[in-house]
C-alpha positions in Angstrom: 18.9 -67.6 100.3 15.9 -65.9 102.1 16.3 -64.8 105.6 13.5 -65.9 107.7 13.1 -62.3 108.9 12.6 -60.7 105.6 9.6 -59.6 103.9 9.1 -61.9 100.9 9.1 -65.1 103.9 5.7 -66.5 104.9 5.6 -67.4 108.1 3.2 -70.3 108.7 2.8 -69.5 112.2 1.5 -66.2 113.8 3.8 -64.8 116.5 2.3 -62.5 119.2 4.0 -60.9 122.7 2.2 -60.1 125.8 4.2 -57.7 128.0 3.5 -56.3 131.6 5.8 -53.4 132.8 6.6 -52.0 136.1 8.6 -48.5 136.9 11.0 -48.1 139.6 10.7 -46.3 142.0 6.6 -45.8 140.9 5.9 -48.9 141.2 8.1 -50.9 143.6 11.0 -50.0 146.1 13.2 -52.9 145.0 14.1 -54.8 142.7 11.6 -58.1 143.9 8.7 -55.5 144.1 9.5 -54.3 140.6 9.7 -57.9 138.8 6.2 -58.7 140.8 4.4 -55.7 139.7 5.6 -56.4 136.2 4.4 -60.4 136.7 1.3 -58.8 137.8 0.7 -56.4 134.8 2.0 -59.5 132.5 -0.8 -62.0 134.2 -3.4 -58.6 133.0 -2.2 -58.5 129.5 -2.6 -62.1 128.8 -6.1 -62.1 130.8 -7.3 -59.6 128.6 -6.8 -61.2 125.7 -3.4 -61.6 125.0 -1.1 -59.8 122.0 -0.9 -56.2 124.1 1.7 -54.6 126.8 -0.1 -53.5 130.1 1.7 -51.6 132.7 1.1 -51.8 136.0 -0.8 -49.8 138.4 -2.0 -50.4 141.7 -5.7 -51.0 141.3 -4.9 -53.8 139.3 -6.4 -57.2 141.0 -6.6 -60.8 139.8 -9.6 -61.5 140.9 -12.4 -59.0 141.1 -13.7 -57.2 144.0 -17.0 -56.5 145.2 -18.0 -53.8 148.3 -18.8 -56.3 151.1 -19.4 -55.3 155.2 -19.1 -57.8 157.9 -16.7 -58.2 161.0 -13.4 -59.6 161.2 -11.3 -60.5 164.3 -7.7 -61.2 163.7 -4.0 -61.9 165.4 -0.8 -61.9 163.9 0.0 -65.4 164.1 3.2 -65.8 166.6 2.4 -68.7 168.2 -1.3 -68.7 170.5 -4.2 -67.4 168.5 -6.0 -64.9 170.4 -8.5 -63.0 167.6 -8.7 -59.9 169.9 -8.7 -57.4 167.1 -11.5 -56.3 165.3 -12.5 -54.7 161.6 -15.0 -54.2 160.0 -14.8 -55.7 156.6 -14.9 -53.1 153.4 -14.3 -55.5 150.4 -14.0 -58.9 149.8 -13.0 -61.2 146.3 -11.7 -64.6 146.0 -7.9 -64.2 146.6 -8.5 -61.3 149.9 -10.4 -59.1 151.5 -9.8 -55.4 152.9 -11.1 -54.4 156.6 -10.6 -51.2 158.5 -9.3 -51.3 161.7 -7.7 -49.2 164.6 -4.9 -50.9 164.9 -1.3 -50.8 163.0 -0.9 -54.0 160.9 2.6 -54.6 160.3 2.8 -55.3 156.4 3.6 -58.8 154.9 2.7 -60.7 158.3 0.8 -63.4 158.8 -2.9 -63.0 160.0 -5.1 -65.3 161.4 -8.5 -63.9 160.0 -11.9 -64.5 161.6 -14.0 -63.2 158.9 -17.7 -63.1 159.5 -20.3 -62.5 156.3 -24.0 -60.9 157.1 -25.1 -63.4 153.8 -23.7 -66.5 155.4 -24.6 -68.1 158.4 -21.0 -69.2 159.1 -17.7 -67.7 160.0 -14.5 -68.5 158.6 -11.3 -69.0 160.0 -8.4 -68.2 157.6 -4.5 -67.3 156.9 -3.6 -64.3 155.2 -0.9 -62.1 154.6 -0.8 -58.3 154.6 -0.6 -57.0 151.2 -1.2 -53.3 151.9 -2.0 -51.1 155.1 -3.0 -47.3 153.9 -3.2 -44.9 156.9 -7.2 -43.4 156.4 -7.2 -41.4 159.7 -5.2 -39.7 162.5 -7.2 -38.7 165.3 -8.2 -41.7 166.2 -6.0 -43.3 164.2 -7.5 -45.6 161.3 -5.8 -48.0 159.2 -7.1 -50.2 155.7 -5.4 -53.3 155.6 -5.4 -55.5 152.3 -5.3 -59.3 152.7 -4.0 -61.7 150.2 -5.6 -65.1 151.1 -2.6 -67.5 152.4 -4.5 -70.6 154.2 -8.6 -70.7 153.0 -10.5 -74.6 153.1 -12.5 -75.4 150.8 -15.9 -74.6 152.1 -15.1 -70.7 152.6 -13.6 -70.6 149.1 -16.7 -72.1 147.5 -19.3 -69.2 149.7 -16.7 -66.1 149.1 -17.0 -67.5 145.4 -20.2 -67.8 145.5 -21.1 -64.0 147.0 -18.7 -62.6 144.9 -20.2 -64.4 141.8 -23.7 -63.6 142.9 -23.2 -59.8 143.6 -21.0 -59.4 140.8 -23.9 -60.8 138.5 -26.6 -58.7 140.2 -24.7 -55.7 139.2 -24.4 -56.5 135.5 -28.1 -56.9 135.7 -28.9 -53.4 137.0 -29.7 -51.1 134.0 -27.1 -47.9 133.8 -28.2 -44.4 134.8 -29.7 -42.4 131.9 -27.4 -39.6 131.4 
């Protein structure tokens, strides 16, 4: 009897794996953190065309980014909805955006996010939570705070979409430097 493992068996189907993989403590501080970061690397493998092992690494993003300025006001959301702190925003794609700001963000709260787009002649109003906040500055203090979008409608989807699409494009069209 043949062994459906062994050599002279023709399997009809093709089997392929995708793995992502995380390291502890490199990658994450618990065990949560590592089994995201390894979801995230996962979602990356099978993006990219599926059959390979990825491992994770910070940069990686779900949706791309492009470098995008405007303002943003925010609050953490506790309540009443003020929108007295500003940024100034550095990037933006369709599932966040990264400002700079001068004041301490405490990570994985709730924002309500004001974000305002020199292309548009709209704000938006949005929920996010806070991803990342990287100390860039001491004296005065400076902070980059990543934004994963939480609460977005369906108009401000469609323009962030839209810019990122459009800017994204333009600079596939740009020839590369002659080296």
């Amino acid at each position: 009897m043949l062994s459906p493992f062994s050599p002279s068996t023709r399997l009809k189907e093709r089997i392929t794996i995708s793995m992502g993989a995380a390291t502890f403590p490199q990658d994450a501080k618990s065990p949560l953190d590592l089994l995201r970061c390894a979801d995230e690397a996962l979602f990356m493998a099978k993006k990219e065309g599926k059959n390979r092992l990825k491992l994770y690494s910070p940069e990686m993003r779900r949706y791309p980014r492009i470098a995008q300025t405007g303002e943003v006001k925010f609050d953490v959301l506790n309540g009443a909805v003020a929108l007295r702190n500003t940024g100034c925003m550095k990037n933006l794609s369709e599932g966040g955006l990264q400002f700079e700001t001068d004041r301490e963000v405490p990570p994985k709260s709730t924002l309500a996010i004001e974000m305002k787009v020199p292309e548009l002649i709209s704000c938006f109003v949005l929920v996010g939570e806070v991803a990342n906040v990287t100390p860039i500055g001491t004296d005065p203090p400076k902070y980059l705070v990543g934004i994963s979008f939480v609460k977005i409608d369906g108009e401000a989807r469609k323009a962030i979409k839209s810019i990122v699409s459009e800017k994204l494009e333009n600079q596939n069209k740009q020839p590369a430097p002659d080296s």
